[in-house]
C-alpha positions in Angstrom: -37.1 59.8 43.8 -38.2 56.8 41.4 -38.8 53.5 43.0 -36.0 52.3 40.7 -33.6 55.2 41.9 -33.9 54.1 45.6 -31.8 52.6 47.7 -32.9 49.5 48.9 -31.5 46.4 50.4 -29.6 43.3 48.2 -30.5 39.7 48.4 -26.8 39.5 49.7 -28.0 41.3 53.1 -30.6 38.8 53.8 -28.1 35.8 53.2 -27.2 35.2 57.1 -29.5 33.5 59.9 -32.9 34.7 60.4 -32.0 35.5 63.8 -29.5 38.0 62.9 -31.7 39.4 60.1 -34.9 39.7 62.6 -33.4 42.5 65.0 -31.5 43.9 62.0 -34.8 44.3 60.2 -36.0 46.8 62.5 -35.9 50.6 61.6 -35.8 49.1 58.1 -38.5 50.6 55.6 -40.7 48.2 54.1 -41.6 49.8 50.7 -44.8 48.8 48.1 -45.3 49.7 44.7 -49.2 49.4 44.3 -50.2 48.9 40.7 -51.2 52.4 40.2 -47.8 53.3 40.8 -48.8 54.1 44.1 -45.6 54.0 46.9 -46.7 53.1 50.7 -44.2 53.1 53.4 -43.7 51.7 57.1 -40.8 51.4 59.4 -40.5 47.5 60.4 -40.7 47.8 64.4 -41.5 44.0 64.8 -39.9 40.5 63.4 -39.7 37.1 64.6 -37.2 34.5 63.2 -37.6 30.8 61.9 -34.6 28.6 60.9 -34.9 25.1 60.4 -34.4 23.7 63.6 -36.9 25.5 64.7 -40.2 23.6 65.5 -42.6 26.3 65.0 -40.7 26.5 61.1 -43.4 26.1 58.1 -40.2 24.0 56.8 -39.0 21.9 59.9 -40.4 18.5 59.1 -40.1 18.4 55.2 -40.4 20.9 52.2 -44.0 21.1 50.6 -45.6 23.1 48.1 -46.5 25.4 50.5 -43.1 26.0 52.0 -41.1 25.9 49.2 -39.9 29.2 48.7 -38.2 29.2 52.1 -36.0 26.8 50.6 -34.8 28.8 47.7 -32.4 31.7 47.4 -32.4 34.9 50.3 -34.0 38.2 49.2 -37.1 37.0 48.3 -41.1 37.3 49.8 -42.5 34.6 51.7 -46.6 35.1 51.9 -48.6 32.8 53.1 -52.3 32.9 54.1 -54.1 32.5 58.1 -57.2 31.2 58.9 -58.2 31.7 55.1 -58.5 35.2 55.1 -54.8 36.9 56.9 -52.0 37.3 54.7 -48.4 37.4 56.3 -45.2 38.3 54.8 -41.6 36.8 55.2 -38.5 37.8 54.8 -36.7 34.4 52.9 -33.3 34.7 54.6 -29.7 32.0 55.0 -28.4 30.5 51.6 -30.2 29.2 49.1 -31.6 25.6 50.4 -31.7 26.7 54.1 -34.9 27.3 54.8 -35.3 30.5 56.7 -37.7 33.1 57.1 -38.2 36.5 59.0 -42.1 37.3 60.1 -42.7 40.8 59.7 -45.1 41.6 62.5 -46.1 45.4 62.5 -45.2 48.7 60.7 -45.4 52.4 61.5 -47.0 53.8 58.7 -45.6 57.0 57.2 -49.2 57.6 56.0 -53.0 56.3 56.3 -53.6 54.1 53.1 -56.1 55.9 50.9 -57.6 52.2 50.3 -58.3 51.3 53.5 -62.0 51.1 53.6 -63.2 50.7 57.7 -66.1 52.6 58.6 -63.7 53.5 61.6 -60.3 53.7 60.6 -58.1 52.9 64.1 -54.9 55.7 65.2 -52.5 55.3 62.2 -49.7 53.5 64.5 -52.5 50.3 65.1 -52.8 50.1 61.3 -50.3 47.9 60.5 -49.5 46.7 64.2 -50.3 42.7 63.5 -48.8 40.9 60.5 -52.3 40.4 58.8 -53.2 44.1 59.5 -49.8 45.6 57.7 -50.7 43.5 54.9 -54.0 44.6 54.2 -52.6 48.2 54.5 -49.8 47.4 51.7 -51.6 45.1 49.8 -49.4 42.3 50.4 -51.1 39.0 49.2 -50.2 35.8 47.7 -49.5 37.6 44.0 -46.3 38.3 45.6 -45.0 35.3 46.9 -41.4 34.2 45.8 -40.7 37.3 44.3 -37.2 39.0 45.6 -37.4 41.7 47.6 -36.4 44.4 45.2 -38.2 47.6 43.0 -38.9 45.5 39.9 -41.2 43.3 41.9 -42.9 46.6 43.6 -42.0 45.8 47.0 -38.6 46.2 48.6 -37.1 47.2 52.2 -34.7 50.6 52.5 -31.7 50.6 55.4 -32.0 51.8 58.5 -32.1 56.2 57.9 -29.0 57.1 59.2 -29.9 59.2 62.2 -31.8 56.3 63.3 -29.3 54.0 63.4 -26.8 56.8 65.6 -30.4 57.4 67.8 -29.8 52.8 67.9 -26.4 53.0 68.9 -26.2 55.7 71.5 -28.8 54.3 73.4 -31.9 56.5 72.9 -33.7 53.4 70.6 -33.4 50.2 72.1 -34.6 46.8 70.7 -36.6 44.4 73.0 -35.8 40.4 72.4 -38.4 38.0 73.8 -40.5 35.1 72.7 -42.6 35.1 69.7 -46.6 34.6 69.8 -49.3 32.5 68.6 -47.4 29.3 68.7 -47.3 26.0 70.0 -43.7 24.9 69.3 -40.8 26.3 69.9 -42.5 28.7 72.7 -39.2 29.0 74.7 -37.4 30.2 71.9 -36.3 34.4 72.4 -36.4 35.3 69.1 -39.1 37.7 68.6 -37.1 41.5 68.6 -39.8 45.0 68.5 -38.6 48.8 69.1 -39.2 49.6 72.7 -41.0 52.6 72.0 -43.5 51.7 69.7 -46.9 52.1 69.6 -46.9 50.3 66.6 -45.7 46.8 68.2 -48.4 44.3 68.0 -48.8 43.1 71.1 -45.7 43.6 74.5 
């Protein structure tokens, strides 16, 4: 299958609140096309959601030219940089204007990327378990900020597989939903969501 024959998730999906596209987000497949044509996979098993009353939002006081793309239209990359060296990606979501964003946090990896140059490599389900970390494993970086989420921009989330979803909804996956990390505002707020049974969550 050719990243343009795959099935892959429409701007229209992401077009709702954040906090309905963060726990929905799980089970997803996060998909990148590296420039040698070159497709890594992971399984989004962590998200956290940001909407614009939301202290801890990039976008709550005022838009800058950092923050502008959550402003614009849903279905497109949000990646921003961390302490000058992390890269983390976003999921823009709401309708165009509203700025909103999903965090993804961690990924189980289908496969150890052949890039990844650690004298050590760590278990393949702590490889992308951080939002910095599953960046450097896709090589996800500022080249592909405000692009939509979609093949023709190389990177792209799939639906949730089928017998994952029935595995969702008969009780054998379940979704925790708790408060995100790292932050200073908007602490209180529950709206962090990881699989339950994940080595791959960043931190529990």
């Amino acid at each position: 299958m050719t990243p343009a024959d795959s099935t892959f998730l429409p701007a229209d999906w992401f077009a709702r609140p954040a906090t309905d596209v963060a726990p929905d987000s799980i089970g997803c497949t996060l998909v990148r096309e590296l420039p040698n044509g070159q497709i890594l996979r992971g399984r989004i098993v962590e998200t956290e959601a940001y909407t614009p009353d939301d202290p801890a939002c990039h976008a709550y006081r005022r838009q800058t030219q950092r923050n502008a793309v959550m402003f614009g239209p849903p279905g497109i990359a949000y990646v921003y940089l961390i302490y000058g060296i992390y890269h983390c990606l976003n999921l823009v979501t709401d309708a165009d204007g509203v700025p909103s964003a999903v965090l993804i946090r961690a990924l189980e990896l289908d496969t150890l990327p052949p890039s990844l140059d650690l004298a050590t490599p760590p278990k393949l389900h702590r490889i992308a378990a951080g939002p910095g970390k599953l960046c450097r494993a896709l090589q996800i970086d500022r080249s592909l900020n405000a692009h939509p989420l979609h093949p023709s921009s190389s990177l792209w989330l799939e639906p949730r597989p089928t017998n994952w979803q029935h595995q969702l909804d008969s009780g054998h996956l379940t979704l925790t939903q708790t408060t995100r990390i790292g932050l200073t505002q908007g602490v209180d707020l529950p709206w962090r969501w990881y699989l339950s049974n994940s080595a791959a969550v960043s931190k529990r």
